[in-house]
N, C-alpha and C positions, 0 to 999 in steps of 0.2 A: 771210498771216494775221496774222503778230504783227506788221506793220507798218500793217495796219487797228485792232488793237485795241488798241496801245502808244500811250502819250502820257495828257497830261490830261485830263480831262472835266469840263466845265465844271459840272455838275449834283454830283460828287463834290469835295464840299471839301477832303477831305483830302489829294487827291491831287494838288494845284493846284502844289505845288515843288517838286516831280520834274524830274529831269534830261529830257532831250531826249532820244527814244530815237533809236538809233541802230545800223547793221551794220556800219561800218565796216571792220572787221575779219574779219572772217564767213570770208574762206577762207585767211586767213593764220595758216601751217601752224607759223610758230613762235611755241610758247609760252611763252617766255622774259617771265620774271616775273609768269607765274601760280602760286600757291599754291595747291596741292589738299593739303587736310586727311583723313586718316582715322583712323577712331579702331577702329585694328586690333580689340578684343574685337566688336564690332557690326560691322565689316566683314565679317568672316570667320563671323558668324553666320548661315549659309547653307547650301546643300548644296555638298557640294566641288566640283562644276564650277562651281558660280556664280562662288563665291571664284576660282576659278582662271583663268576666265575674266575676271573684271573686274580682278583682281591683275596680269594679260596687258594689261588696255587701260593701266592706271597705267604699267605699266613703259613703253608706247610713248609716253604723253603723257609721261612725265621724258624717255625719248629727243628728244621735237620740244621741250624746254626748260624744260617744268613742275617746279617741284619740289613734292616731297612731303614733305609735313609729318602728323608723328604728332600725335594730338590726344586729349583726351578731353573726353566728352560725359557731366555729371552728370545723375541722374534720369531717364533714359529711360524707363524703368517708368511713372513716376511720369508724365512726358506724356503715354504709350499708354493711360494709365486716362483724364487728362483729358481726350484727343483721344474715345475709346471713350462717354463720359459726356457731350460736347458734342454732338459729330452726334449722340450718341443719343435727346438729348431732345430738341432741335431735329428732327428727324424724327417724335419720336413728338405733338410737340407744335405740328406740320404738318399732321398728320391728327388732332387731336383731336375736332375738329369730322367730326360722322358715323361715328365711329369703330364705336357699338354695331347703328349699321343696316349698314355695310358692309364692315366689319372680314373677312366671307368671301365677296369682292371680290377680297380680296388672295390670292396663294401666301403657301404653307402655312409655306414659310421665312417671306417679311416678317413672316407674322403673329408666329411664335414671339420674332422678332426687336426687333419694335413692344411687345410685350406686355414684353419683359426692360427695356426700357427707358423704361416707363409705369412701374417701379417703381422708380425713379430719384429723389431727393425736391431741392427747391429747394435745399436745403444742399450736396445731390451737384454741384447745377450751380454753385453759389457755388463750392464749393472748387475744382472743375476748372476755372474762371474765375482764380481765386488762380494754378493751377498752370500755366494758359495763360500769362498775367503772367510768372511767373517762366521756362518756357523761351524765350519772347520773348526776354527779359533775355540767359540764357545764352546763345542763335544771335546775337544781336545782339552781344554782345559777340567768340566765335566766328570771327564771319564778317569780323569789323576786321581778325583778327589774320591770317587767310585769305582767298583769294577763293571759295573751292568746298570744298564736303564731299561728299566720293564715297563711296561705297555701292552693294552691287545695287541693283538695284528691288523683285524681289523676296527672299522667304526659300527660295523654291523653283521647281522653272520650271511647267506647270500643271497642277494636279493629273487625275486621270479622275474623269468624273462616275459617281457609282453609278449602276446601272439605275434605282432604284426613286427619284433624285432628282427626275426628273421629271411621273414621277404624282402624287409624294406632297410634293415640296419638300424641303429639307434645310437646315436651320441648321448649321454645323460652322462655330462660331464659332475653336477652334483654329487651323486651318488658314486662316480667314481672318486671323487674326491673324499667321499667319507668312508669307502673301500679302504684309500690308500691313507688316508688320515697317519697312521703311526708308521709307514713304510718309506715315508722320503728323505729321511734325515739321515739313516745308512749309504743310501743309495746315494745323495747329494756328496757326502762328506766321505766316501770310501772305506766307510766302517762296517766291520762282520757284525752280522743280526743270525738269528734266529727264530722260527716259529716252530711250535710245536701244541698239539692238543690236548686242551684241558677239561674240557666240557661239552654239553649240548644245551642247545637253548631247547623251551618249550617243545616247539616243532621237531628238535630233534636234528637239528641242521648243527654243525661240530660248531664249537667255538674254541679260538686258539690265542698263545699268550705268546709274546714275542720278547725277547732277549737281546740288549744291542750292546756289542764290548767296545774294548778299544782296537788300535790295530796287529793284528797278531795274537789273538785273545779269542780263538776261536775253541780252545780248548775247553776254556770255563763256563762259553757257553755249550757247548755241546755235552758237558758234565749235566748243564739245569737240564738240558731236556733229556738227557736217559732218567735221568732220577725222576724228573715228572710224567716220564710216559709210565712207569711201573705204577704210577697210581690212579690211571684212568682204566675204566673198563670202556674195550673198545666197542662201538654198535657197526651193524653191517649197513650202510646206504640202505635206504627206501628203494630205492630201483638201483640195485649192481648186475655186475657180469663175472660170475667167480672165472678168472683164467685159469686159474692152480690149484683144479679141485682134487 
């Protein structure tokens, strides 16, 4: 897949001086002079197996030769508002068109979801526009000094759905927010991430460790996770559907 969709495209300008992509190294298991950055307060912002299970995958990637480098990430807040405020009005201003004949088309979530961020004003999108800019700036500079900034993926592993979410929809903007806790800063800033599985919590529900490069550095990430999926023993879902027996 990511060697059909890697490289330039001749219809997108901007992306016309990018490097050549490339696997090269994909199953070469030492990691000798890669830099993985974390920034221990947001690392460990998680439930304790997450942390403890991804704190397990770091320790093995320094074993195959990575070093780990302490780091700090200013304004995080401050992005999760502007990341929260971008997709939200680009979403709601996706569906503006039709919005009063079919707005109860939609679940009962999106609607409450669409409606929080139809009250969103032009200024809100300037400013998180402003604050997009500036964590640009900060990863970009960042990711010079490092090659990878690790983190879960998530804040938690998944949560149970209430009974009554599916009759009736459920907004719990909260919990989505400690879902997406480690996942807006790529997404914000146009930078290649990575998730891939390291463990299980208690329950047995997967837990996964997440990889974010620089731009065009999809390589180095995609190196961590072959090397770290060889050291998980995979479990089968509690309730699956084998397709490919």
């Amino acid at each position: 897949g990511y060697a059909v969709l890697a490289g330039p495209d001749p219809r997108y300008q901007a992306g016309l001086g990018q490097p050549p992509p490339h696997l090269s190294q994909l199953h070469n298991g030492d990691l000798s002079g890669i830099r993985i950055g974390v920034y221990r307060p947001w690392f460990e912002d998680a439930q304790a197996p997450l942390v403890a299970a991804c704190q397990e995958t770091l320790e093995r990637f320094q074993a195959a030769g990575a070093e780990i480098i302490d780091i700090e990430i200013p304004d995080l807040e401050l992005g999760r508002l502007a990341h929260t405020v971008s997709i939200g009005s680009e979403m709601a201003t996706a569906r503006e068109e039709g919005w009063d004949q079919h707005r109860k088309d939609y679940g009962l979530d999106v609607r409450v979801n669409l409606t929080i961020a139809r009250t969103f004003s032009a200024s809100d999108y300037v400013r998180a526009q402003q604050a997009r800019t500036r964590m640009s700036h900060i990863f970009g500079d960042l990711l010079r000094s490092v090659d990878v900034v690790a983190t879960p993926t998530t804040g938690i592993t998944a949560p149970l759905i209430p009974e009554d979410a599916l009759p009736a929809g459920q907004s719990d903007l909260e919990t989505l927010s400690i879902i997406m806790r480690f996942a807006f800063p790529a997404n914000l800033c146009g930078l290649p991430a990575i998730a891939f599985p390291v463990g299980y919590d208690p329950q047995g529900l997967p837990i996964s460790f997440q990889a974010m490069g620089g731009p065009w550095q999809e390589h180095t990430l995609l190196r961590l996770a072959v090397l770290a999926e060889q050291w998980l023993e995979r479990r089968k879902p509690a309730v699956h559907f084998d397709l490919l027996p």
